[in-house]
PDB file of N, CA, C and O in Angstrom:
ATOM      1  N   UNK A   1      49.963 -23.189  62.597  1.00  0.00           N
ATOM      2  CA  UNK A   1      50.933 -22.120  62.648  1.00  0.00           C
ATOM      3  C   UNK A   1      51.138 -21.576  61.232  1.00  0.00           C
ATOM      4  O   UNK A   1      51.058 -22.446  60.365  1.00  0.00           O
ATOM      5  N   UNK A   2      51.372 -20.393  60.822  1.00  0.00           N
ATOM      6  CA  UNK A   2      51.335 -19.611  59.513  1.00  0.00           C
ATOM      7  C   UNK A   2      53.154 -19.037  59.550  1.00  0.00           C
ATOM      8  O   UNK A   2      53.878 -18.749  60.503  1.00  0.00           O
ATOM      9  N   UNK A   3      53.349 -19.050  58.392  1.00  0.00           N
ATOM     10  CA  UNK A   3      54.540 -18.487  58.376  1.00  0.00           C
ATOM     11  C   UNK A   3      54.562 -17.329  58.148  1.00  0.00           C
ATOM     12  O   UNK A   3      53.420 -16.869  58.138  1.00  0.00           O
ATOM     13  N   UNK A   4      55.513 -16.428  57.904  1.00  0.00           N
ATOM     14  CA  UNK A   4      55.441 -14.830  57.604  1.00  0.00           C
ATOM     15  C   UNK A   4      54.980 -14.420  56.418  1.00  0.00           C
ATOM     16  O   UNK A   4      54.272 -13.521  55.966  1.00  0.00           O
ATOM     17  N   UNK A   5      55.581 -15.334  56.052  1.00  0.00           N
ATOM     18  CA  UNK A   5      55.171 -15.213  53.870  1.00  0.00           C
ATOM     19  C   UNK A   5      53.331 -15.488  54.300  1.00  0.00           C
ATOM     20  O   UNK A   5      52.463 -14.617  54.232  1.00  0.00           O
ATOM     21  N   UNK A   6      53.220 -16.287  54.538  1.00  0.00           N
ATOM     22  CA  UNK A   6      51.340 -16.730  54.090  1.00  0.00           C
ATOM     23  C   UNK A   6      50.825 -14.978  55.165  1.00  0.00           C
ATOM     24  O   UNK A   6      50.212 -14.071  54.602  1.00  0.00           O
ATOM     25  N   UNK A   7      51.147 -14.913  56.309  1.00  0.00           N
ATOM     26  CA  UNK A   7      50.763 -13.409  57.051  1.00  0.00           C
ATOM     27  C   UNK A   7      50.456 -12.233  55.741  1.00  0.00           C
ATOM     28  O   UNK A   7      49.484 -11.606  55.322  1.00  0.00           O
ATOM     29  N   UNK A   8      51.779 -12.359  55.436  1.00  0.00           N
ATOM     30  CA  UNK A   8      52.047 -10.849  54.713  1.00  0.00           C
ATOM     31  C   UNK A   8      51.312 -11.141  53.237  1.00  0.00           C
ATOM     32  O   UNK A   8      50.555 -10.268  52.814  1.00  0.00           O
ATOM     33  N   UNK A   9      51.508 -12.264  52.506  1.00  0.00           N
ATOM     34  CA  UNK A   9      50.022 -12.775  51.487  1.00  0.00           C
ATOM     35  C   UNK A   9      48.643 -12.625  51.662  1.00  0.00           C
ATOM     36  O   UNK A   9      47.831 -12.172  50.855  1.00  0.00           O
ATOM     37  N   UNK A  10      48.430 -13.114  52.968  1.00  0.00           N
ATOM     38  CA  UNK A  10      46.848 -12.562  53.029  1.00  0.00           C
ATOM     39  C   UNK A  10      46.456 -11.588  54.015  1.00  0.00           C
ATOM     40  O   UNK A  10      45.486 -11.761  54.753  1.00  0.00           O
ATOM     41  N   UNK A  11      47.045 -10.770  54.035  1.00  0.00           N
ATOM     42  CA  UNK A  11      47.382  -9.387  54.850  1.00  0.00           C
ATOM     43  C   UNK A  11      46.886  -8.280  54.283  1.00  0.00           C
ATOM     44  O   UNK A  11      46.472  -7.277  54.865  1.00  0.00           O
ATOM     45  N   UNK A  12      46.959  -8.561  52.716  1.00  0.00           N
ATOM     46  CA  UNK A  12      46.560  -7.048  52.034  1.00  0.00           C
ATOM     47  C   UNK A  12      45.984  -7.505  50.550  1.00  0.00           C
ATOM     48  O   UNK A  12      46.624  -8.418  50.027  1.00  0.00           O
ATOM     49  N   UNK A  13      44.988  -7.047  49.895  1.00  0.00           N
ATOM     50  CA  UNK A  13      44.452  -7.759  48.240  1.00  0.00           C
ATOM     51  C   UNK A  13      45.985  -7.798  47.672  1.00  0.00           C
ATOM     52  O   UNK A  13      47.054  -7.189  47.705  1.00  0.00           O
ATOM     53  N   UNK A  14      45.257  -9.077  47.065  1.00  0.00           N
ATOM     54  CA  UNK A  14      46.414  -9.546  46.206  1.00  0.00           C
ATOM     55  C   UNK A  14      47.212  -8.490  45.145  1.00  0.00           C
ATOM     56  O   UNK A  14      48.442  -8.437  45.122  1.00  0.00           O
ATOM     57  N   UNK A  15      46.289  -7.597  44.208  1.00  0.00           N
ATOM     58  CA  UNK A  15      46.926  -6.872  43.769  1.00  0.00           C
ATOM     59  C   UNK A  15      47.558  -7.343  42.203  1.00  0.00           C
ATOM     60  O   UNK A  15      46.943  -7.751  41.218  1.00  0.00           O
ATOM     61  N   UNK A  16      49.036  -7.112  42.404  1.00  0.00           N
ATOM     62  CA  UNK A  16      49.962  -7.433  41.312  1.00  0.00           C
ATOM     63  C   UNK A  16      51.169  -8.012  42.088  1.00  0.00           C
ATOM     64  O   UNK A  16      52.352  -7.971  41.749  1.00  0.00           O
ATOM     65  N   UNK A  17      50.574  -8.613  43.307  1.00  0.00           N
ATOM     66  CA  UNK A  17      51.794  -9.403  43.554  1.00  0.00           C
ATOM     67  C   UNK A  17      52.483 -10.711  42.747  1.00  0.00           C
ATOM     68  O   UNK A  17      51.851 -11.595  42.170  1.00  0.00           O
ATOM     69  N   UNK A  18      54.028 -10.593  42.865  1.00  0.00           N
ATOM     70  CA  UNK A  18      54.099 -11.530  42.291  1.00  0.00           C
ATOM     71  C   UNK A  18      54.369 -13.305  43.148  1.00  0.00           C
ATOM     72  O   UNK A  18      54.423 -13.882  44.234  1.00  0.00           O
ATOM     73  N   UNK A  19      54.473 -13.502  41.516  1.00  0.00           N
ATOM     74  CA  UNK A  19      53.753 -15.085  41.875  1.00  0.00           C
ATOM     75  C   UNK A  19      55.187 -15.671  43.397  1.00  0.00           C
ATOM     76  O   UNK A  19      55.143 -16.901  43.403  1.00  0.00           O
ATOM     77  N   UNK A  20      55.513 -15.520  43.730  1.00  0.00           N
ATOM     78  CA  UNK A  20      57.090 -15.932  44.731  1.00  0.00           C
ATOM     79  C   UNK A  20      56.676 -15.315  46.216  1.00  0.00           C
ATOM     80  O   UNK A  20      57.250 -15.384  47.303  1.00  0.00           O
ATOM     81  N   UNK A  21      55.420 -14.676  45.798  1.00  0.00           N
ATOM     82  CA  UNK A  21      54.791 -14.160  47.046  1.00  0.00           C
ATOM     83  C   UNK A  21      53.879 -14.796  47.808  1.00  0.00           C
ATOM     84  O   UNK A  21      53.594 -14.463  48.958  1.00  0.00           O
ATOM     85  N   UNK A  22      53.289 -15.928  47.059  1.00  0.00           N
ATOM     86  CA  UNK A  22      52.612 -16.482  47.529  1.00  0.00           C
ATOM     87  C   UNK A  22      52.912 -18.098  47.851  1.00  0.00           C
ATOM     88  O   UNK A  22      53.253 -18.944  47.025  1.00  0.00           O
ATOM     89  N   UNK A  23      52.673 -18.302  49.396  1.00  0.00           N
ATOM     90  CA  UNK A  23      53.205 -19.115  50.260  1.00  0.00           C
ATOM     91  C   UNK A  23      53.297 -20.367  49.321  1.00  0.00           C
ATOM     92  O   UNK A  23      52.477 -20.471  48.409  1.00  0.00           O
ATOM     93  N   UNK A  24      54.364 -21.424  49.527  1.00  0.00           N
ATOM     94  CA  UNK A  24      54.922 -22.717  49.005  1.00  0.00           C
ATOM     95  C   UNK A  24      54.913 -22.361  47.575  1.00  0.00           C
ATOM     96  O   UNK A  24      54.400 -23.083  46.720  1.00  0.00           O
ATOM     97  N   UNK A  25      55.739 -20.752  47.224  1.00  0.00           N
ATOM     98  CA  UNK A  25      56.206 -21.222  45.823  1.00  0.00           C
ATOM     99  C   UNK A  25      57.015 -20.767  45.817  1.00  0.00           C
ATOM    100  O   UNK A  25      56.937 -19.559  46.040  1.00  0.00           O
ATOM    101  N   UNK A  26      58.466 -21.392  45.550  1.00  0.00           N
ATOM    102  CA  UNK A  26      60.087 -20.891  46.090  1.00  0.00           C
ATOM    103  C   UNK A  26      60.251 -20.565  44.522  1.00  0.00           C
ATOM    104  O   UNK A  26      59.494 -20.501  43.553  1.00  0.00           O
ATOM    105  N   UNK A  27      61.609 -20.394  44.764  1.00  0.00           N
ATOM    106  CA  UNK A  27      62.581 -19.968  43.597  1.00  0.00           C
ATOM    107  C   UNK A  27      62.449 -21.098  42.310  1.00  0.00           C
ATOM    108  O   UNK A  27      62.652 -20.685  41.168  1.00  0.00           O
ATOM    109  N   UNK A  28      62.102 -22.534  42.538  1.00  0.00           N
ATOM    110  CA  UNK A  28      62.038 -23.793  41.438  1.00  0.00           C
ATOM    111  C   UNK A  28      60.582 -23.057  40.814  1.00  0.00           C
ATOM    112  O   UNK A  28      60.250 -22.501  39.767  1.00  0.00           O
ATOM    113  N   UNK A  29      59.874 -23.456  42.270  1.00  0.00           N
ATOM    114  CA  UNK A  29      57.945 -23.427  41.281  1.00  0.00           C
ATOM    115  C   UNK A  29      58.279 -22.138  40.553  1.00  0.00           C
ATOM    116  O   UNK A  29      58.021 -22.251  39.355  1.00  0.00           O
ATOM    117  N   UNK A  30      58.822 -20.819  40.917  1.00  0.00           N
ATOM    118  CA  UNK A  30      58.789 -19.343  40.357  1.00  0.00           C
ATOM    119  C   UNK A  30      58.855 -19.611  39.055  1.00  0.00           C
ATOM    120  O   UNK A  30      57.919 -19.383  38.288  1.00  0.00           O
ATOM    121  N   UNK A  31      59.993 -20.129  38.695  1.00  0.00           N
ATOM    122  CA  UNK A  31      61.022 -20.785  37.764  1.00  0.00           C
ATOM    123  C   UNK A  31      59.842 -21.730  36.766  1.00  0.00           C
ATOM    124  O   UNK A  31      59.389 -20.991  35.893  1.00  0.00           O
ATOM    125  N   UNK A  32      59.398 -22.808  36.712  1.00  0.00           N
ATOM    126  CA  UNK A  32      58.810 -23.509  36.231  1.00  0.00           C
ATOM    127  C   UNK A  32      57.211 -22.180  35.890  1.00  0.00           C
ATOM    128  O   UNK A  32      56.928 -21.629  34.826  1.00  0.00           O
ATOM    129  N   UNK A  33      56.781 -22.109  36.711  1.00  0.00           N
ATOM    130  CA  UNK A  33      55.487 -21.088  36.571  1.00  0.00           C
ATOM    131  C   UNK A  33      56.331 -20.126  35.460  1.00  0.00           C
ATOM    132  O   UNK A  33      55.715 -20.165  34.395  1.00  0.00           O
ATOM    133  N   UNK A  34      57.563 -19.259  35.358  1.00  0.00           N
ATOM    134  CA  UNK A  34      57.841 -18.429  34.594  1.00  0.00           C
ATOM    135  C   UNK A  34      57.400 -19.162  33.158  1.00  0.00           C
ATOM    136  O   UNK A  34      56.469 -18.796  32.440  1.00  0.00           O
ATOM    137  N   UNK A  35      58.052 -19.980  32.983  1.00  0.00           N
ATOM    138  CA  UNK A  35      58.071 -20.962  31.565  1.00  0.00           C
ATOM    139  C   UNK A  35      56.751 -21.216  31.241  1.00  0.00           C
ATOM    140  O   UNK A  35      56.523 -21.431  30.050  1.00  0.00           O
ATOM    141  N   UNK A  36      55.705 -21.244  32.128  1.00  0.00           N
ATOM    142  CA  UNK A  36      54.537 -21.105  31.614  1.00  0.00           C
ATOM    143  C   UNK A  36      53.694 -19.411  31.538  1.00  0.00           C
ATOM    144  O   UNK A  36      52.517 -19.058  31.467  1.00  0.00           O
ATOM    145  N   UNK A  37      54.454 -18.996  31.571  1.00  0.00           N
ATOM    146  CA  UNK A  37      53.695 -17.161  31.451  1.00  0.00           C
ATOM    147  C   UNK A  37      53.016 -16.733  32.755  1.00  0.00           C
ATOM    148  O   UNK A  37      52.204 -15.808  32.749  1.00  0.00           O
ATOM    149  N   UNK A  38      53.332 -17.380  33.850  1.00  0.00           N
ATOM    150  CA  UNK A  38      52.621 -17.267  35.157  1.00  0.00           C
ATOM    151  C   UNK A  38      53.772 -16.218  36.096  1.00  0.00           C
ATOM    152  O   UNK A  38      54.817 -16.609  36.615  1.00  0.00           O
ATOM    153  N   UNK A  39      53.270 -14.943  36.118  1.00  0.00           N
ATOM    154  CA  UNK A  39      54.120 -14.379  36.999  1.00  0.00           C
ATOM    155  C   UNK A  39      53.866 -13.415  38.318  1.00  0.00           C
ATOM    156  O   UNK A  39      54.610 -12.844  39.115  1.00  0.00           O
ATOM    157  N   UNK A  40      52.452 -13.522  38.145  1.00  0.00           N
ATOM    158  CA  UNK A  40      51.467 -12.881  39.443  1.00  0.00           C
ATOM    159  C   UNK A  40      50.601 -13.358  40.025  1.00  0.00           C
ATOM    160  O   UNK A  40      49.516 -13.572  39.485  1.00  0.00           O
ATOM    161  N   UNK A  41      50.853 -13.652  41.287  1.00  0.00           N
ATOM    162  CA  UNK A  41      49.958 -14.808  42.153  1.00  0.00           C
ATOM    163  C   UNK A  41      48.609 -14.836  41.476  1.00  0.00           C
ATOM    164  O   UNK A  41      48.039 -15.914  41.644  1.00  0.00           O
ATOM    165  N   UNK A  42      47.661 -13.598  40.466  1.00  0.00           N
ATOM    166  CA  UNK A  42      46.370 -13.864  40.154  1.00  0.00           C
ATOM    167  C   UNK A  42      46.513 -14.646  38.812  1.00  0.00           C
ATOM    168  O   UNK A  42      45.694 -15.523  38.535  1.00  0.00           O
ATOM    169  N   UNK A  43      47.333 -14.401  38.148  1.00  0.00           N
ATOM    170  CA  UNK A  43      47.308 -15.543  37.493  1.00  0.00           C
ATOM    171  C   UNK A  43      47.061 -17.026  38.041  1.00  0.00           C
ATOM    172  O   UNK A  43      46.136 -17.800  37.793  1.00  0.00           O
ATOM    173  N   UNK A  44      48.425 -17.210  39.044  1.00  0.00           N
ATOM    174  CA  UNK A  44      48.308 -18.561  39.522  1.00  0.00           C
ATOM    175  C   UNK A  44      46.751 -18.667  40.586  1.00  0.00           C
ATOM    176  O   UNK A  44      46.440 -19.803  40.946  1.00  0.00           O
ATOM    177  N   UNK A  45      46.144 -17.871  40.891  1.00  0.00           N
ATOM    178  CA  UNK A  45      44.691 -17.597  41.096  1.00  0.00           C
ATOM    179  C   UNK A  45      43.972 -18.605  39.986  1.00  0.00           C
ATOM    180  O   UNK A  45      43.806 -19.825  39.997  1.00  0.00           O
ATOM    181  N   UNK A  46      43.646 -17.658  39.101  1.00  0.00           N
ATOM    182  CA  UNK A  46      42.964 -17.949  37.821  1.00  0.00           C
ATOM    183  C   UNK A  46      43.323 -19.481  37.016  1.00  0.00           C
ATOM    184  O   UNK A  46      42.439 -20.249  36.636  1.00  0.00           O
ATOM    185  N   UNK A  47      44.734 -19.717  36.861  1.00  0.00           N
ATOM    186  CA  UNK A  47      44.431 -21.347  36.432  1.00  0.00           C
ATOM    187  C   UNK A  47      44.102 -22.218  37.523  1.00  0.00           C
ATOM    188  O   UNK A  47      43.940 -23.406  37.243  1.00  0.00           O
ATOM    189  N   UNK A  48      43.927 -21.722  39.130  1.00  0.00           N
ATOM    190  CA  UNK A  48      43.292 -22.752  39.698  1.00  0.00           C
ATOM    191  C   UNK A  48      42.109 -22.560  39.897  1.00  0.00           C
ATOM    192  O   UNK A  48      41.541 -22.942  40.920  1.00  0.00           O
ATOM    193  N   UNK A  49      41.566 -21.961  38.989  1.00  0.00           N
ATOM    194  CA  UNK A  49      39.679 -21.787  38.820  1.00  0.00           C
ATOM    195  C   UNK A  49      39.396 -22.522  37.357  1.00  0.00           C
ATOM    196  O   UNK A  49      38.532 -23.374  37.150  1.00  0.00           O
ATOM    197  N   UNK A  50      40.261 -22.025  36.474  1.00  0.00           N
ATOM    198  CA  UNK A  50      40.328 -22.761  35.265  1.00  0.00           C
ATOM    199  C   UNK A  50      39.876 -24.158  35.661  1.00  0.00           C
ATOM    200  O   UNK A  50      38.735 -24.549  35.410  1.00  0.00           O
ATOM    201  N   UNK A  51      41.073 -25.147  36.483  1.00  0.00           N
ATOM    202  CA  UNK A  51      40.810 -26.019  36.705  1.00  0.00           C
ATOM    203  C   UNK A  51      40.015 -26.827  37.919  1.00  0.00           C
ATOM    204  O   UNK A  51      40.386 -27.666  38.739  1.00  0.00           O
ATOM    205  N   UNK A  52      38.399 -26.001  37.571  1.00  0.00           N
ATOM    206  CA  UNK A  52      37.381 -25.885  38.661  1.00  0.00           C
ATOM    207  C   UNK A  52      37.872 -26.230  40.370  1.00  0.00           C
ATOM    208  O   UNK A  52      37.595 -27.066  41.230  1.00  0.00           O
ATOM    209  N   UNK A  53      38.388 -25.534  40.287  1.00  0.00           N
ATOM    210  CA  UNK A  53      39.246 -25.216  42.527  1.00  0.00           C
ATOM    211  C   UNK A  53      39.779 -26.904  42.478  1.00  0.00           C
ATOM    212  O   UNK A  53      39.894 -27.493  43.553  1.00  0.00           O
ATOM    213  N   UNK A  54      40.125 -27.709  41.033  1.00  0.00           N
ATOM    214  CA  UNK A  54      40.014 -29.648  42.232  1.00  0.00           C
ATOM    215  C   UNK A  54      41.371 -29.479  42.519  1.00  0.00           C
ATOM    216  O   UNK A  54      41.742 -29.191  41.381  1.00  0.00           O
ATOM    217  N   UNK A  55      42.384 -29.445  43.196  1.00  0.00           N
ATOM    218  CA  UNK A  55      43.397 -29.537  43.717  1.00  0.00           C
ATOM    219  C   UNK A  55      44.199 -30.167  43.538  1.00  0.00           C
ATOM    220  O   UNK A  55      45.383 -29.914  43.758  1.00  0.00           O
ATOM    221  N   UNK A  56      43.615 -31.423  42.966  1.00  0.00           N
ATOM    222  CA  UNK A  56      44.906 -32.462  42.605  1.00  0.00           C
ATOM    223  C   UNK A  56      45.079 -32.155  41.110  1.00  0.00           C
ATOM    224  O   UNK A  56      46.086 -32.576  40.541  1.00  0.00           O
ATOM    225  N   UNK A  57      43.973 -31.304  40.306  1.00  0.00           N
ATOM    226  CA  UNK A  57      44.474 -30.665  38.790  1.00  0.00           C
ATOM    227  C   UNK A  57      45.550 -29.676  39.028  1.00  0.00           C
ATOM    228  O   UNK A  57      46.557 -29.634  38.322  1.00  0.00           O
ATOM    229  N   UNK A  58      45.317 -28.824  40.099  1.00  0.00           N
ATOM    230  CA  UNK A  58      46.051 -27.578  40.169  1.00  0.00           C
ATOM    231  C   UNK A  58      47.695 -27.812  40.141  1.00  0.00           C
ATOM    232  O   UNK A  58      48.612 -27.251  39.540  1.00  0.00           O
ATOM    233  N   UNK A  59      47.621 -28.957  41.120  1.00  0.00           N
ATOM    234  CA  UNK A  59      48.978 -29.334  41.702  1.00  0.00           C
ATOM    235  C   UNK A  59      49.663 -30.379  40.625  1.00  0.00           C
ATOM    236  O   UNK A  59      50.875 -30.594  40.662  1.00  0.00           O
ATOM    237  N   UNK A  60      48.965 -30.887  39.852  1.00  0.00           N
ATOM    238  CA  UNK A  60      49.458 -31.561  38.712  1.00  0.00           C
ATOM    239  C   UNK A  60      50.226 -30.306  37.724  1.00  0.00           C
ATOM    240  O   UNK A  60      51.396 -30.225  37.350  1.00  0.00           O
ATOM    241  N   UNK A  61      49.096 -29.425  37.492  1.00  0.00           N
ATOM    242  CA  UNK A  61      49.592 -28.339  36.983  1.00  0.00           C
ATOM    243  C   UNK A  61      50.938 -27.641  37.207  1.00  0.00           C
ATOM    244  O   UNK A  61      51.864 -27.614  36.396  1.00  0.00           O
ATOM    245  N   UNK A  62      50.915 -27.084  38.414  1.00  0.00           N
ATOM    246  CA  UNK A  62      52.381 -26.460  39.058  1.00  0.00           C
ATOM    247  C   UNK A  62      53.256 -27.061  39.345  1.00  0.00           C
ATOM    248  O   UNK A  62      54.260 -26.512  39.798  1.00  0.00           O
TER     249      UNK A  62
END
């Protein structure tokens, strides 16, 4: 089952959405991601390529 947020995320190119747009990152992760200069989901894109797609880097990360 998908929620509305993940629908309307991969519904249309990413763009310049920002980073609060993209599904499981509330108002804390927004918050923490701000403090690191992360404020458009392609950013948060891009450091999880940085850290070749492994998932448990990414999520260490955020």
């Amino acid at each position: 089952m998908t929620t509305k947020k993940h629908e309307n995320f991969v519904g249309e190119p990413m763009g310049r959405k920002a980073v609060d747009k993209v599904p499981g990152i509330g108002p804390e992760h927004k918050k923490e991601l701000a403090r690191k200069e992360i404020h458009y989901a392609h950013q948060l894109l891009g450091e999880f390529l940085i850290r070749n797609m492994e998932k448990e880097k990414f999520e260490d990360y955020i």
